[in-house]
Biopython code that builds the backbone (N, CA, C, O; Angstrom):
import numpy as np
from Bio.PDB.StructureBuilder import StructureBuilder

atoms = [
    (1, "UNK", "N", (142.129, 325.015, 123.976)),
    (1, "UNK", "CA", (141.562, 325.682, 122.826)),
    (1, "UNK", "C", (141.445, 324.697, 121.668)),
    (1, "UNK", "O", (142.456, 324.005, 121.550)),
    (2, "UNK", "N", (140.423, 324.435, 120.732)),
    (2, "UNK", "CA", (140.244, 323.565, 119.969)),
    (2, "UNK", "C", (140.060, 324.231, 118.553)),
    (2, "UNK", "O", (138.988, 324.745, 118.233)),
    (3, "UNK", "N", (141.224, 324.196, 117.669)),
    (3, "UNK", "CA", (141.648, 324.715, 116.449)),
    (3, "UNK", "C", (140.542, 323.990, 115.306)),
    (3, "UNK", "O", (140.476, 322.766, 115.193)),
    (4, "UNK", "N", (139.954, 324.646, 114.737)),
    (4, "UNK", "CA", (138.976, 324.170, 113.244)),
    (4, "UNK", "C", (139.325, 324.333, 112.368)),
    (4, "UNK", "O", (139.334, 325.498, 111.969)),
    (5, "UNK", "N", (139.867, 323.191, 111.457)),
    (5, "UNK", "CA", (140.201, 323.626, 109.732)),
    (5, "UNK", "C", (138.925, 322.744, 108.988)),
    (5, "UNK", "O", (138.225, 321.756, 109.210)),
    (6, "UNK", "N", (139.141, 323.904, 107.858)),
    (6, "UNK", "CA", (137.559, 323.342, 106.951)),
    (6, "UNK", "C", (138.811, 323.061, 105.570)),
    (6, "UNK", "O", (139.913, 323.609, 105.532)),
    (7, "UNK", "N", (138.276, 322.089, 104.540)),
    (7, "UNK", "CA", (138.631, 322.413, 103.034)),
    (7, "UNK", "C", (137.117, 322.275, 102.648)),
    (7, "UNK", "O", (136.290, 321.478, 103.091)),
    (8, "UNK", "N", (136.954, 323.373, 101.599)),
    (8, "UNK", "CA", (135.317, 323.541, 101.275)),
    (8, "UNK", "C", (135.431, 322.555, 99.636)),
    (8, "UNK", "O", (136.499, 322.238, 99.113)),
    (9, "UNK", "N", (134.101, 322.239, 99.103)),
    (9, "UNK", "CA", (134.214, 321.639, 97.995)),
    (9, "UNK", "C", (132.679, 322.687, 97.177)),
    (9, "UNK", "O", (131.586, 323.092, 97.572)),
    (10, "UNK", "N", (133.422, 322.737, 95.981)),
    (10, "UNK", "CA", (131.942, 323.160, 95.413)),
    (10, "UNK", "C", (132.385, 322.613, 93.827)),
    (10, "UNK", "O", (133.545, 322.306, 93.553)),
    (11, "UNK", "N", (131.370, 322.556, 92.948)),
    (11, "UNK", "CA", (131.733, 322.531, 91.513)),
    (11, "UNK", "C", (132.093, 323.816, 90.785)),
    (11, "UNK", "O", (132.486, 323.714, 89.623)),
    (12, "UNK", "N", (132.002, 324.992, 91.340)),
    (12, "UNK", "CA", (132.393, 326.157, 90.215)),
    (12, "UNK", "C", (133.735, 326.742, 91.753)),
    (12, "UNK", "O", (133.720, 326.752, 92.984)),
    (13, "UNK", "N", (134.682, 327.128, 90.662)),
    (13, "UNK", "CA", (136.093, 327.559, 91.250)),
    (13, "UNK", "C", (135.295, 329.375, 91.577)),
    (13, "UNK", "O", (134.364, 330.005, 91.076)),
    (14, "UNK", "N", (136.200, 329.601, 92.558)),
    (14, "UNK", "CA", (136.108, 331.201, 93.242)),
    (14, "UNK", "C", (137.079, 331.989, 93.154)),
    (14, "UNK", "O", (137.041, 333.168, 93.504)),
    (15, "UNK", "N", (138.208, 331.314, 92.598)),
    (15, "UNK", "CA", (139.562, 332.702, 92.528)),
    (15, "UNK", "C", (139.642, 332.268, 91.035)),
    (15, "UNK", "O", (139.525, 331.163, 90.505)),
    (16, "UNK", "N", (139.954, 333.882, 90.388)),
    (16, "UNK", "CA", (140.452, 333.994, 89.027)),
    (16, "UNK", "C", (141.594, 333.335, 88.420)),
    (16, "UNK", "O", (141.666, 332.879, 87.279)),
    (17, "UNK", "N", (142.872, 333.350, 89.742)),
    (17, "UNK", "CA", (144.158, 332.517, 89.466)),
    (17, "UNK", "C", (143.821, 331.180, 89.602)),
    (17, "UNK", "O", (144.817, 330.480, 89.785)),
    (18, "UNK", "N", (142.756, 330.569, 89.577)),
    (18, "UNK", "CA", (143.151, 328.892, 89.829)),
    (18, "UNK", "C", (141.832, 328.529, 88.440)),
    (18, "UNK", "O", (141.268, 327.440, 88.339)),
    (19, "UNK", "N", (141.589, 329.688, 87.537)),
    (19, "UNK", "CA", (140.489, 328.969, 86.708)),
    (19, "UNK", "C", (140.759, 329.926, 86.088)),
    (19, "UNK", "O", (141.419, 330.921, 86.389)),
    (20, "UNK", "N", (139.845, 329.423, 84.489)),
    (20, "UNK", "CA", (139.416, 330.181, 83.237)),
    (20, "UNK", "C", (138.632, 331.662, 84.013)),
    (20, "UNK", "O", (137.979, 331.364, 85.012)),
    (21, "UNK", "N", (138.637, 332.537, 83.805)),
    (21, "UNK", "CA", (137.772, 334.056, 84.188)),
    (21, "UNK", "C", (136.151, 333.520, 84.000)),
    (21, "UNK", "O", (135.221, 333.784, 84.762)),
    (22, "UNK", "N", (136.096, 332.646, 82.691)),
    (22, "UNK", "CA", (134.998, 332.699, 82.062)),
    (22, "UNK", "C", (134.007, 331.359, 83.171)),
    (22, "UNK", "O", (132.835, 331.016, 83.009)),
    (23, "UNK", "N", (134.864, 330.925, 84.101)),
    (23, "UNK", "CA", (134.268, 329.662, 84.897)),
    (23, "UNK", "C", (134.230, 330.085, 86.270)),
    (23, "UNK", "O", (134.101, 329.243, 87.159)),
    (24, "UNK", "N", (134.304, 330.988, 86.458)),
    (24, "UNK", "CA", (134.452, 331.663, 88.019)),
    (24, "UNK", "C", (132.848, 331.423, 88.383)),
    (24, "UNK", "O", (131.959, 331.117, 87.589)),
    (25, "UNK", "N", (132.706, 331.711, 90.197)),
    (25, "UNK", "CA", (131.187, 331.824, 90.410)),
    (25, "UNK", "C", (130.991, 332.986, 90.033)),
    (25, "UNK", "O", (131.924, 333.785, 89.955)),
    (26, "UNK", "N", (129.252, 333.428, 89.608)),
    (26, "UNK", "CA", (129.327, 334.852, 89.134)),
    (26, "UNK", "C", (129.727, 335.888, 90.603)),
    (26, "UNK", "O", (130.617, 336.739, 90.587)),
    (27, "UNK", "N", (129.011, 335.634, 91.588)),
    (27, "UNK", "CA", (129.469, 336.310, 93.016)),
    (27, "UNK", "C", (131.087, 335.905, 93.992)),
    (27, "UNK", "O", (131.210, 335.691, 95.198)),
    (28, "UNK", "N", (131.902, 335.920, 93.142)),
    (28, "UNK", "CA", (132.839, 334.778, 93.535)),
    (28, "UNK", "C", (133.850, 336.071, 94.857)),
    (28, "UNK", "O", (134.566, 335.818, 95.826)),
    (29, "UNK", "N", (133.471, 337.217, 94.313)),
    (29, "UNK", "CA", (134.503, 338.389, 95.105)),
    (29, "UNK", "C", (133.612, 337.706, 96.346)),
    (29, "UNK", "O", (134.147, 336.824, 97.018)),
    (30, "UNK", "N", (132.112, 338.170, 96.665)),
    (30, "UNK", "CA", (131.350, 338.062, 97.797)),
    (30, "UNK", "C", (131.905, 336.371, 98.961)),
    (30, "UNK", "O", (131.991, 336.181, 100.174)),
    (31, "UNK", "N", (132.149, 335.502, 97.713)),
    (31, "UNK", "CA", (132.067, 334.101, 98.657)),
    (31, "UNK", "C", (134.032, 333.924, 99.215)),
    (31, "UNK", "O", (134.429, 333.364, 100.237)),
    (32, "UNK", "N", (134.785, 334.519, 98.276)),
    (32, "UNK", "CA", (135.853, 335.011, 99.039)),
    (32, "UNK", "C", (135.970, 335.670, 100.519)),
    (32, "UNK", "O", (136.502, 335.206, 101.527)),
    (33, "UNK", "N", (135.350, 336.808, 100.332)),
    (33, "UNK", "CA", (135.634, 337.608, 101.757)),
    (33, "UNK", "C", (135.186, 336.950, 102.286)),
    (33, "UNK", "O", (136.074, 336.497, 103.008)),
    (34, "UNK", "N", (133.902, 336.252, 102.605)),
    (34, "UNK", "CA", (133.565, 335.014, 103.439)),
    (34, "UNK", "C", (134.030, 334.454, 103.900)),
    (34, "UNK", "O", (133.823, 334.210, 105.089)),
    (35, "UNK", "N", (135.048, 333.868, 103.098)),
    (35, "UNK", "CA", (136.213, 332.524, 103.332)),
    (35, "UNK", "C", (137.033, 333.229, 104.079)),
    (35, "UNK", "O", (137.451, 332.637, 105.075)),
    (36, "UNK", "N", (137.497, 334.608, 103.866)),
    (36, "UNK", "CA", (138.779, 335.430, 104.715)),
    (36, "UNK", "C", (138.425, 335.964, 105.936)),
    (36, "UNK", "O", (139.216, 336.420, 106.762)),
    (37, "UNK", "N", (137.036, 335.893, 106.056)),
    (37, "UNK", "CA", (136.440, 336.444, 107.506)),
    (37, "UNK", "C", (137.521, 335.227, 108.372)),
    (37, "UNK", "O", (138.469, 335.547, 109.090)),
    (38, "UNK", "N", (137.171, 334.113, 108.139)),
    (38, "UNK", "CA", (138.025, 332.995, 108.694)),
    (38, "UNK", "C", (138.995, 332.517, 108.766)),
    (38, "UNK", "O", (139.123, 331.294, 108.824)),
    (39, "UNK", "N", (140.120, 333.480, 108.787)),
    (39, "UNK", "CA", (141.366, 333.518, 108.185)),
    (39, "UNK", "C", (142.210, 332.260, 109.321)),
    (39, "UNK", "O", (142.343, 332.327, 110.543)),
    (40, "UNK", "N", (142.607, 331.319, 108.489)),
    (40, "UNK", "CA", (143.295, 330.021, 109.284)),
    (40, "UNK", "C", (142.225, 328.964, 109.069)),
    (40, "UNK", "O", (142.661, 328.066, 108.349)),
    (41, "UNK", "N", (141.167, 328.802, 109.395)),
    (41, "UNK", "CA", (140.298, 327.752, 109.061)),
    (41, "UNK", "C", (140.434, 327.165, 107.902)),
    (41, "UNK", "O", (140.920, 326.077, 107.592)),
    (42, "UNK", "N", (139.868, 328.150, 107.188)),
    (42, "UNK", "CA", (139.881, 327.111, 105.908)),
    (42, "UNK", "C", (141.124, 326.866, 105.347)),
    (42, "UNK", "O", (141.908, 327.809, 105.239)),
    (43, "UNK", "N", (141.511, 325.486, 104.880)),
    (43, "UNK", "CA", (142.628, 325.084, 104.293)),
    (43, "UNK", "C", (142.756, 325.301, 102.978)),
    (43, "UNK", "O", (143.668, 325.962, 102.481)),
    (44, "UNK", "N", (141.920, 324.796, 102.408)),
    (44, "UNK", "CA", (141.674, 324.704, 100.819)),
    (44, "UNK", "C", (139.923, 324.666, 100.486)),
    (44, "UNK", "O", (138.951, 324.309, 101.152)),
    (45, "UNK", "N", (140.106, 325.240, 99.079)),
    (45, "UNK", "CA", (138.909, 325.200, 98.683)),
    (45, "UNK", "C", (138.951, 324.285, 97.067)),
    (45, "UNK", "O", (139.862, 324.462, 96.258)),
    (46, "UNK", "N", (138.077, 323.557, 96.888)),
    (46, "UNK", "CA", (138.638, 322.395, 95.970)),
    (46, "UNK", "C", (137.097, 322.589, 95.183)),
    (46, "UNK", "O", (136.034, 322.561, 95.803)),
    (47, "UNK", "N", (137.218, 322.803, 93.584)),
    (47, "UNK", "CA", (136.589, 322.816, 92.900)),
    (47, "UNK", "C", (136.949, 322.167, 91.197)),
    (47, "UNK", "O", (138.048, 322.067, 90.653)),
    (48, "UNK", "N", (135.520, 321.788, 90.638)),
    (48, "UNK", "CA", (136.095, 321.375, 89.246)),
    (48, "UNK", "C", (135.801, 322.363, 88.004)),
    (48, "UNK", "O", (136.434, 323.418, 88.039)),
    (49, "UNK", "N", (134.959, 322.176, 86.947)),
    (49, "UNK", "CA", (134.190, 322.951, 86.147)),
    (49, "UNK", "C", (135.012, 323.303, 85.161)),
    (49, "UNK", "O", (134.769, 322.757, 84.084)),
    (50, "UNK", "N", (136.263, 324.335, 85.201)),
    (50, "UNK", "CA", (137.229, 324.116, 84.920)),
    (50, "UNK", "C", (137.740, 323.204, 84.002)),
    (50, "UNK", "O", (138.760, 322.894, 84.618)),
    (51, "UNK", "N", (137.776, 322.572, 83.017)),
    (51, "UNK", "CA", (138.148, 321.183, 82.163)),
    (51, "UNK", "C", (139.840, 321.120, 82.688)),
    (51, "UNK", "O", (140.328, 320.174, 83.306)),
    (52, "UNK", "N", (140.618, 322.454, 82.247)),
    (52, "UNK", "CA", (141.741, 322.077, 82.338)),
    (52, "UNK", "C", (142.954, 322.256, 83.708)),
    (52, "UNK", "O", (144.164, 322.075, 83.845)),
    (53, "UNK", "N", (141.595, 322.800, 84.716)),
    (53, "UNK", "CA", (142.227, 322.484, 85.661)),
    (53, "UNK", "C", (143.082, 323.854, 86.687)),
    (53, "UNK", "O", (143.012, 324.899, 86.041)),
    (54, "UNK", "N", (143.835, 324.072, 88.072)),
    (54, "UNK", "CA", (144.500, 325.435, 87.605)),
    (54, "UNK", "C", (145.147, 325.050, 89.735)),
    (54, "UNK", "O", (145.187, 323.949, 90.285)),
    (55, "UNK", "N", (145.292, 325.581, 89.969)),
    (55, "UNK", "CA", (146.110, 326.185, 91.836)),
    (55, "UNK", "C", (146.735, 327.433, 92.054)),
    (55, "UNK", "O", (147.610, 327.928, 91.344)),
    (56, "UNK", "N", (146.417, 327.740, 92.707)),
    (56, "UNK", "CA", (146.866, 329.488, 93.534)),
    (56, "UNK", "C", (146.556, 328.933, 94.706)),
    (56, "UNK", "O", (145.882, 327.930, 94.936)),
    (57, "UNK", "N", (147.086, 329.643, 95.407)),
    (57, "UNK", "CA", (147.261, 330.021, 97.327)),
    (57, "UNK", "C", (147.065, 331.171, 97.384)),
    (57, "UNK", "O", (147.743, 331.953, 96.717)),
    (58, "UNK", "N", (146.200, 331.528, 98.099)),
    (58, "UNK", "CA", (146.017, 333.262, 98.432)),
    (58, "UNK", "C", (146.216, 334.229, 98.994)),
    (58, "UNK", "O", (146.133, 333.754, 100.126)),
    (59, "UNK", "N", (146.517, 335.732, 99.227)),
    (59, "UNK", "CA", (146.785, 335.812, 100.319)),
    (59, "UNK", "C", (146.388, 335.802, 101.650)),
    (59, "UNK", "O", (146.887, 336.622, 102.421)),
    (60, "UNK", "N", (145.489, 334.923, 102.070)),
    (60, "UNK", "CA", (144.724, 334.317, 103.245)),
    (60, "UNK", "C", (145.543, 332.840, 103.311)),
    (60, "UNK", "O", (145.306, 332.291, 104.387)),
    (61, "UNK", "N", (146.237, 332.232, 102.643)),
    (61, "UNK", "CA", (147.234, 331.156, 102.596)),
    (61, "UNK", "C", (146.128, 329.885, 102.400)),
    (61, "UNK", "O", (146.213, 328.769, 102.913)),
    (62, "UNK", "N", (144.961, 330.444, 101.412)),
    (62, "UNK", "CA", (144.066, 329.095, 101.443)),
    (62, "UNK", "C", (144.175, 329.003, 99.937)),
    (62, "UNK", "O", (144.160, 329.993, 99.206)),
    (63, "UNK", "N", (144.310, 327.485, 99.427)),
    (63, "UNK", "CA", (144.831, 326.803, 98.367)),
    (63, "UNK", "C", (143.718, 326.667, 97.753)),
    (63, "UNK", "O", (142.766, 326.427, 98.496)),
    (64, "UNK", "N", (143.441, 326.753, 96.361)),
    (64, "UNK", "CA", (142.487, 326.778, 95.332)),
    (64, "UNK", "C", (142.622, 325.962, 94.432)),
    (64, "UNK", "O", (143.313, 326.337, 93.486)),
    (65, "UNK", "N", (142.146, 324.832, 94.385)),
    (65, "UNK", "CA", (142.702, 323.578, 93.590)),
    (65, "UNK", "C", (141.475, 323.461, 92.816)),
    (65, "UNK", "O", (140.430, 323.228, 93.424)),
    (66, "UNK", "N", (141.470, 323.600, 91.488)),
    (66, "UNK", "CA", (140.762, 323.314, 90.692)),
    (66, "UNK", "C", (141.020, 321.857, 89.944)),
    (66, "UNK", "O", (142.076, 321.761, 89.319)),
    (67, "UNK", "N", (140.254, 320.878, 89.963)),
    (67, "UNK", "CA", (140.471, 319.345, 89.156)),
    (67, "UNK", "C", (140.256, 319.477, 87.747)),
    (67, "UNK", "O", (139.358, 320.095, 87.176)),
    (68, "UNK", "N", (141.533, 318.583, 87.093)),
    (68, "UNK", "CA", (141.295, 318.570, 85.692)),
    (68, "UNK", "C", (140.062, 317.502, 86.000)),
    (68, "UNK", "O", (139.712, 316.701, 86.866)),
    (69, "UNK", "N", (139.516, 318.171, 84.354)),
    (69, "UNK", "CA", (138.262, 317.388, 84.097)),
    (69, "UNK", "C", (138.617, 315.635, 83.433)),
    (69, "UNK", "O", (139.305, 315.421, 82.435)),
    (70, "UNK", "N", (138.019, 314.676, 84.198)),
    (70, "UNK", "CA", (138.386, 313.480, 83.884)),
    (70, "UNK", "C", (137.868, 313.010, 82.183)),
    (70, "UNK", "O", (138.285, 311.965, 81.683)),
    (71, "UNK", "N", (137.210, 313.663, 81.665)),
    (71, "UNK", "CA", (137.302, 313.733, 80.115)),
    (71, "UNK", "C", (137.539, 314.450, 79.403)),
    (71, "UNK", "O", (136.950, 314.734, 78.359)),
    (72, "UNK", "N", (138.746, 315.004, 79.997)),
    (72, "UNK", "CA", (140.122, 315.535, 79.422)),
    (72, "UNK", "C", (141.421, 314.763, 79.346)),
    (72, "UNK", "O", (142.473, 315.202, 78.882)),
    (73, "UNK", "N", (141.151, 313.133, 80.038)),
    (73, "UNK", "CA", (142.296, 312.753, 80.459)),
    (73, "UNK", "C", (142.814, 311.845, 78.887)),
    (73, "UNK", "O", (142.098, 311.864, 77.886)),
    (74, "UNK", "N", (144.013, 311.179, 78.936)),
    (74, "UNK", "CA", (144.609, 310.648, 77.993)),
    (74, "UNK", "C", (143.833, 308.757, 78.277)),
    (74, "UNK", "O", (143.824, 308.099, 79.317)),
    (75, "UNK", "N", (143.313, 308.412, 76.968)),
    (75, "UNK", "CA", (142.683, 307.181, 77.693)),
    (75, "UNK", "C", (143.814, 306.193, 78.475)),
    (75, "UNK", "O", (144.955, 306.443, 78.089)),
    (76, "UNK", "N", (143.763, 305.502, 79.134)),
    (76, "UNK", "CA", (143.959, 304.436, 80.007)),
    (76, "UNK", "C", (144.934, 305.428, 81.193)),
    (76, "UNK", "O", (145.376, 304.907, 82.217)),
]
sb = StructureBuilder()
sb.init_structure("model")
sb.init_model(0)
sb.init_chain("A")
sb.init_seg("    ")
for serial, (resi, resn, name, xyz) in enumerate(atoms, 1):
    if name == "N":
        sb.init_residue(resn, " ", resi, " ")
    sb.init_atom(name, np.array(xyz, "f"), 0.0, 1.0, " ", f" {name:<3s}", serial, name[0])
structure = sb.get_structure()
């Protein structure tokens, strides 16, 4: 049997706990259940947009890593 893990990348975050409300995708409930149809595959879903950044795990156990924005950072 040959096991598939995905981590997806997009620029706008999909869970409310790993971002601002105001930076979510607007269809973000719809691209969730998507992701949970596949429950185990996907590992993580990794997004920016976000400036300051955010992580939750869900209960589908897939990790939501939002990146601080690199001109947010402290120079050097």
């Amino acid at each position: 049997m040959i096991t598939c893990r995905s981590r997806t990348t997009s620029h706008i975050p999909i869970h409310p706990s790993a971002c601002d409300a105001l930076d979510l995708l607007w269809n973000y409930k719809e691209l969730l259940d998507l992701l949970w149809t596949f429950e185990g595959t996907v590992l993580a879903y990794i997004a920016g947009h976000d400036h300051d950044g955010g992580y939750f795990r869900d209960r589908k156990n897939i990790h939501h890593l939002t990146l601080h924005a690199i001109v947010e950072c402290e120079p050097n």
